[in-house]
N, CA, C and O of each residue as an XYZ file, in Angstrom:
436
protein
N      60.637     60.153      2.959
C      61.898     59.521      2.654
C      62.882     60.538      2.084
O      62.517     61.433      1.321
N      64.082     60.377      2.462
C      65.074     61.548      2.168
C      66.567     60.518      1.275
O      67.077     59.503      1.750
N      66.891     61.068      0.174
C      68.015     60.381     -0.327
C      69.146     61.847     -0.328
O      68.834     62.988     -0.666
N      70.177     61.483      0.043
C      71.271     62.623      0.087
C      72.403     62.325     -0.743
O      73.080     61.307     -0.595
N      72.690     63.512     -1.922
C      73.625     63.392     -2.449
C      74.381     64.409     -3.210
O      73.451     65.191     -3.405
N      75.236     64.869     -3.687
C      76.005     65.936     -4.276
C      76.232     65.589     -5.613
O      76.350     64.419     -5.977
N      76.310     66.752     -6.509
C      76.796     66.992     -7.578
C      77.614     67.929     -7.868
O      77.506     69.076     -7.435
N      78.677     67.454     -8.769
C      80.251     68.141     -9.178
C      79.994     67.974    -11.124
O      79.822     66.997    -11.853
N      80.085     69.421    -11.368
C      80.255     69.447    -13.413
C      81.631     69.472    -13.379
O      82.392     69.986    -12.560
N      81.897     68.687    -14.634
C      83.492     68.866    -15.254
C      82.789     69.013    -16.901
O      82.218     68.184    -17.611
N      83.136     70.477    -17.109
C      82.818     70.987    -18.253
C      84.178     70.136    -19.605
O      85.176     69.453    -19.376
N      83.673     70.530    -20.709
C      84.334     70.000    -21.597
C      84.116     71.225    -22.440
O      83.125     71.893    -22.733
N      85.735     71.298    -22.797
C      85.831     72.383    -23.721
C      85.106     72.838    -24.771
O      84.913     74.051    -24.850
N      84.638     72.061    -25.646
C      84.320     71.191    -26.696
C      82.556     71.404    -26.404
O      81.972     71.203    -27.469
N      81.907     71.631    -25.655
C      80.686     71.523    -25.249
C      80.128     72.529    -26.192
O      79.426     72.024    -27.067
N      80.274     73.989    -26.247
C      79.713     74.556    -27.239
C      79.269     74.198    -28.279
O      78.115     74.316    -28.690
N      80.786     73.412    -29.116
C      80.179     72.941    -30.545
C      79.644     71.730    -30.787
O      79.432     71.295    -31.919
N      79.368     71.046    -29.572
C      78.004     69.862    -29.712
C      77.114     69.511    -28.837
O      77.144     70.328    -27.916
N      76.467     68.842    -28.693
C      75.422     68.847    -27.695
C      76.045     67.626    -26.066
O      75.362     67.384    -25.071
N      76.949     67.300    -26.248
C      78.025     67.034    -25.178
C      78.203     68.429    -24.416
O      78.745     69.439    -24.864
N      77.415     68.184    -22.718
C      77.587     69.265    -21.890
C      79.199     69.251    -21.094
O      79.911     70.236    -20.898
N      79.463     67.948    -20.758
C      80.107     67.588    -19.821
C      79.876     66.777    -18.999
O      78.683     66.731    -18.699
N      80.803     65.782    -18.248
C      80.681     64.768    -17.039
C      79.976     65.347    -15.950
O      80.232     66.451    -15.470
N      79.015     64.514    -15.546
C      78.298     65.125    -13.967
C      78.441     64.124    -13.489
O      78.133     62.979    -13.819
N      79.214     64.795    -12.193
C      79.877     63.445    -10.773
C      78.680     63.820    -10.173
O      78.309     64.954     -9.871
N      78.037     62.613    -10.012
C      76.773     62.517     -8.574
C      77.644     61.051     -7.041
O      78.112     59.914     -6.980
N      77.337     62.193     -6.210
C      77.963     61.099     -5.424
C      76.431     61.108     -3.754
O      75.924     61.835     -2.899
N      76.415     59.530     -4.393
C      75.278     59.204     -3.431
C      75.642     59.264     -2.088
O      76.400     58.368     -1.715
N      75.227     60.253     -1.109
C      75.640     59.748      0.187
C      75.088     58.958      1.288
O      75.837     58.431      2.110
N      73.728     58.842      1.350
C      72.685     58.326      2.068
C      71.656     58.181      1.550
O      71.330     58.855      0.573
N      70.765     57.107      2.174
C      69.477     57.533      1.999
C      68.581     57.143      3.703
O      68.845     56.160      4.394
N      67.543     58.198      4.037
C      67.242     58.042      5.366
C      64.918     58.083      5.345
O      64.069     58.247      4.469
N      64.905     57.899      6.428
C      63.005     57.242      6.997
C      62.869     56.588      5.611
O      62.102     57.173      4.847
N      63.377     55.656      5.224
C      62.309     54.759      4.129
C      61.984     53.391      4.870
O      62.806     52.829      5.593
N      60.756     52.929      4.631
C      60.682     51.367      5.357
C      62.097     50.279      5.501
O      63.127     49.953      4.911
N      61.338     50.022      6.673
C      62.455     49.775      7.079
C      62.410     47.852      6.719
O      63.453     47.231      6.517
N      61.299     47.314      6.709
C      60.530     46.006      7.134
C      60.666     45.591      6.001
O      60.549     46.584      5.283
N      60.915     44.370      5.143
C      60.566     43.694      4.125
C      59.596     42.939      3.861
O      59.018     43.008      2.777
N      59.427     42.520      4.329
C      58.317     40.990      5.305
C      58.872     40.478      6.611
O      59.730     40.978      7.339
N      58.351     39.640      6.704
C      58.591     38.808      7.588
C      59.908     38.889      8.090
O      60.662     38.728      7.131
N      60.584     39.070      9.189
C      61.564     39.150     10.200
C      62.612     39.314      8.986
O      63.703     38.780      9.187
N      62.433     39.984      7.738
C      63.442     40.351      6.843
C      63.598     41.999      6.842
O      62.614     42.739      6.859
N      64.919     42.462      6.820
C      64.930     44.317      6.423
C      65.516     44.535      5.054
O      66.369     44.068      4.300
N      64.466     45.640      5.139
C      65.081     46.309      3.476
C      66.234     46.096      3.154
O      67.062     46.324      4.036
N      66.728     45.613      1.871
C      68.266     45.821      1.234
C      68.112     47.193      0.189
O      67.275     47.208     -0.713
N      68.822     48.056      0.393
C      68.075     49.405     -0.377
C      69.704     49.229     -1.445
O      70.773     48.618     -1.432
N      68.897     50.289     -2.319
C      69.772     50.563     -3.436
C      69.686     51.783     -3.927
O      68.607     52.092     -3.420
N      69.873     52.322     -4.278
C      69.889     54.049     -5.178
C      70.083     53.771     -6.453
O      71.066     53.093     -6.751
N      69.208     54.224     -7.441
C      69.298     53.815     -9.054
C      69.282     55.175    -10.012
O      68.127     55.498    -10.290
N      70.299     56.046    -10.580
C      70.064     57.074    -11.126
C      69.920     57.245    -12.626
O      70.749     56.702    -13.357
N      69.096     57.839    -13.051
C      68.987     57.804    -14.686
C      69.112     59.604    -15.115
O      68.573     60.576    -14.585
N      70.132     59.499    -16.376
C      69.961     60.551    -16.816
C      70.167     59.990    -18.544
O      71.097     59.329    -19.008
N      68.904     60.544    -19.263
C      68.807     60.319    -20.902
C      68.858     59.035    -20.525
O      68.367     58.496    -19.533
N      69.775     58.400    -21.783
C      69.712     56.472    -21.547
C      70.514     56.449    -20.958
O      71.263     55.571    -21.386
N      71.004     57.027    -19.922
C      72.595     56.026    -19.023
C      71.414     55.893    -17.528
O      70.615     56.737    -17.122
N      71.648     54.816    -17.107
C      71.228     54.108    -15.837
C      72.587     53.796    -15.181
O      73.625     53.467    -15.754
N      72.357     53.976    -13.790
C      73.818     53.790    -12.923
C      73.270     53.251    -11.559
O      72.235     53.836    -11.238
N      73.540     52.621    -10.973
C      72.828     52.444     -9.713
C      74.118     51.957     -7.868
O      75.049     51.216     -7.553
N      73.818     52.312     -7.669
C      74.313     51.781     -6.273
C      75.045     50.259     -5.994
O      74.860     49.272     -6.707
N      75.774     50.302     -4.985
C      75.421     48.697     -4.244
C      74.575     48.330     -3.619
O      73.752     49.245     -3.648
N      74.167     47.475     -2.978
C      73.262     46.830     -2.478
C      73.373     47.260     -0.830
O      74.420     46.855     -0.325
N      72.861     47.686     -0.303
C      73.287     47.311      1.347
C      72.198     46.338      1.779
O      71.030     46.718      1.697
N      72.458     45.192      2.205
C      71.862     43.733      2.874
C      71.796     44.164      4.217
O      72.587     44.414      5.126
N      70.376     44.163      3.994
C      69.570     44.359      5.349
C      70.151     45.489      6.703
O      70.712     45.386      7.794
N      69.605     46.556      5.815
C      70.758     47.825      5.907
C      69.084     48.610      6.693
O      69.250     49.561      7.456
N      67.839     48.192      6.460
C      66.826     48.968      6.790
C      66.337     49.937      5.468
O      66.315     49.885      4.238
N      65.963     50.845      6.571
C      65.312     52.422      6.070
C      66.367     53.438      5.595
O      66.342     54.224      4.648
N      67.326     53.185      6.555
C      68.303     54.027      6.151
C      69.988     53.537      6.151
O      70.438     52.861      7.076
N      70.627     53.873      5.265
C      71.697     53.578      4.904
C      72.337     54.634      4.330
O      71.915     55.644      3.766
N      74.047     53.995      4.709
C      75.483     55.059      3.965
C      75.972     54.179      2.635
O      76.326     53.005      2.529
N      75.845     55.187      1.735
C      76.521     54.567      0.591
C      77.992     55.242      0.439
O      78.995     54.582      0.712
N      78.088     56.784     -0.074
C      79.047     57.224     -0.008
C      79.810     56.866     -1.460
O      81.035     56.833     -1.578
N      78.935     56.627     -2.454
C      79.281     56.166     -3.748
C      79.174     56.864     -5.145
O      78.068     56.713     -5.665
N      80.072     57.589     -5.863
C      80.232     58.130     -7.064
C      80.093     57.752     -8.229
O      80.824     56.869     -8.678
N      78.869     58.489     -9.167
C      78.827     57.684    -10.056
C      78.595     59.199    -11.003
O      78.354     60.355    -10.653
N      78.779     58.616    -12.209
C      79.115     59.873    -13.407
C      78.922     59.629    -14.690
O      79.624     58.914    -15.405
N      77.551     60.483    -15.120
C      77.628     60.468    -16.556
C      77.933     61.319    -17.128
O      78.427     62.287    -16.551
N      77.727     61.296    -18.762
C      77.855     62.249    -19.612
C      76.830     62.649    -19.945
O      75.978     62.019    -20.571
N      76.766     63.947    -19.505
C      75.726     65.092    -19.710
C      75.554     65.632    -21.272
O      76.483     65.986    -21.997
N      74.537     65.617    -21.521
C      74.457     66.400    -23.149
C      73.477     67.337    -22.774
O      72.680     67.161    -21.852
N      73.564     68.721    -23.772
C      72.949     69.883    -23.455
C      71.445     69.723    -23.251
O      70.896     70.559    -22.532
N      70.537     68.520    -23.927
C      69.360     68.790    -23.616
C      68.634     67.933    -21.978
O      67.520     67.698    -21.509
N      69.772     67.763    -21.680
C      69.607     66.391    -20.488
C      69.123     67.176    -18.908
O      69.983     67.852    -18.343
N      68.236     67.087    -18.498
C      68.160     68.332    -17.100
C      67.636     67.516    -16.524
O      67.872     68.121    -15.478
N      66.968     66.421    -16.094
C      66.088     65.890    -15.255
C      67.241     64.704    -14.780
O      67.617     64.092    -15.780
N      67.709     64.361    -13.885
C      68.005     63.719    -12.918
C      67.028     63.019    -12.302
O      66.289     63.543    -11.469
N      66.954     61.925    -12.617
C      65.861     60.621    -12.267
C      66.852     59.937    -11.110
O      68.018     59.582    -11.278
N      66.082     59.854     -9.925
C      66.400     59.096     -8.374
C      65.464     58.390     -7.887
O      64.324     58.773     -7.622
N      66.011     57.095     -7.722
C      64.693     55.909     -7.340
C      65.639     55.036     -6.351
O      66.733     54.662     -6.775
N      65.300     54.770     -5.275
C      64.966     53.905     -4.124
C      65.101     52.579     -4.191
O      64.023     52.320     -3.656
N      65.488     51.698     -4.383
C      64.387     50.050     -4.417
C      65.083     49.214     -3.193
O      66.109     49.482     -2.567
N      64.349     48.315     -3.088
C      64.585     47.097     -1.782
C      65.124     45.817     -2.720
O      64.194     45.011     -2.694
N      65.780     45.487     -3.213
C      66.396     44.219     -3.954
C      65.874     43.347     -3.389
O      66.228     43.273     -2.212
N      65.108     42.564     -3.724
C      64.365     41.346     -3.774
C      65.190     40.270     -4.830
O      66.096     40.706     -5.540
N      64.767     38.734     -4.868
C      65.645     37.750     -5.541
C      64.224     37.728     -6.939
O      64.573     37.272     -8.028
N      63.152     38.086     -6.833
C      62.280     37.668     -7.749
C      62.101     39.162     -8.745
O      62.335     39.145     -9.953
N      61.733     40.183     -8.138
C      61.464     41.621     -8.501
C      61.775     42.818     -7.576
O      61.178     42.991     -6.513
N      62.402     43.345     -7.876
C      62.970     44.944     -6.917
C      61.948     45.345     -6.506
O      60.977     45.120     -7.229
N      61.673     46.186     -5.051
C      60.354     46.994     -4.985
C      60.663     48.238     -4.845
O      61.481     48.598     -3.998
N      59.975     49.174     -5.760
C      60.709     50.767     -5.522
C      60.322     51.035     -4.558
O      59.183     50.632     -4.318
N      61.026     51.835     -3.504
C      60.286     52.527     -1.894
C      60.339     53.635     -2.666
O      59.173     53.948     -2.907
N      61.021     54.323     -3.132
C      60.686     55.995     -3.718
C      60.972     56.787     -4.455
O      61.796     57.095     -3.594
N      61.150     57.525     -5.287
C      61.859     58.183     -6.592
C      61.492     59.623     -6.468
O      60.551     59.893     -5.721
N      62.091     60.562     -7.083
C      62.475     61.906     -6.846
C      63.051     62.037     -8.915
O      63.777     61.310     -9.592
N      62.410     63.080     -9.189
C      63.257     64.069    -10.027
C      64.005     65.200     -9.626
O      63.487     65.884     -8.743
N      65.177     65.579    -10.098
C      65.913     66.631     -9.605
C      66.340     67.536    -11.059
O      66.779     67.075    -12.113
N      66.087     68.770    -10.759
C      66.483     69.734    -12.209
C      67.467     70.209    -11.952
O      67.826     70.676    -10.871
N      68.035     70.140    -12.956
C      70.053     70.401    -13.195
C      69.776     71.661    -13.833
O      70.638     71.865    -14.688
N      68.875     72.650    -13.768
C      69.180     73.998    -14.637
C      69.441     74.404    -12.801
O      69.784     75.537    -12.462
């Protein structure tokens, strides 16, 4: 399973003298081969869910979008100096419980 996406820093002046790194623009562009099938004559509704420290941000929904889907969606936290792991997870939106199809760490050094 492949999720595609870019990252843009907007430094903050100010970053030296605290542990505030700066805004990191992540902009989701796809995600591609993840199951495609839900059950029964249903297809995946996928989502992209990103965590960095405590901020959680996640996607829209694409309804019955499959395995693979265009998001094309920007999302941006605030980075603090000890923050490097970029948490990326997958899920199929279900009405009872989400099912993750896949997750990825990514290192920001």
């Amino acid at each position: 399973p492949f999720a595609r996406f870019a990252r843009l820093w907007t430094v903050c002046p100010m970053a030296a003298a605290a542990s505030f790194a700066g805004v990191l623009h992540v902009t989701v562009h796809s995600i591609s081969d993840f199951t495609d099938a839900a059950g029964f004559m249903d297809k995946t509704d996928p989502f992209v869910q990103l965590s960095l420290g405590n901020e959680t941000y996640r996607t829209g929904v694409k309804d019955n979008a499959g395995g693979a889907a265009i998001f094309s969606e920007k999302l941006s936290f605030n980075k603090q100096v000890d923050e490097n792991i970029l948490k990326v997870a997958v899920f199929d939106k279900d009405t009872i419980s989400d099912d993750r199809l896949g997750e990825r760490d990514v290192d920001l050094n």
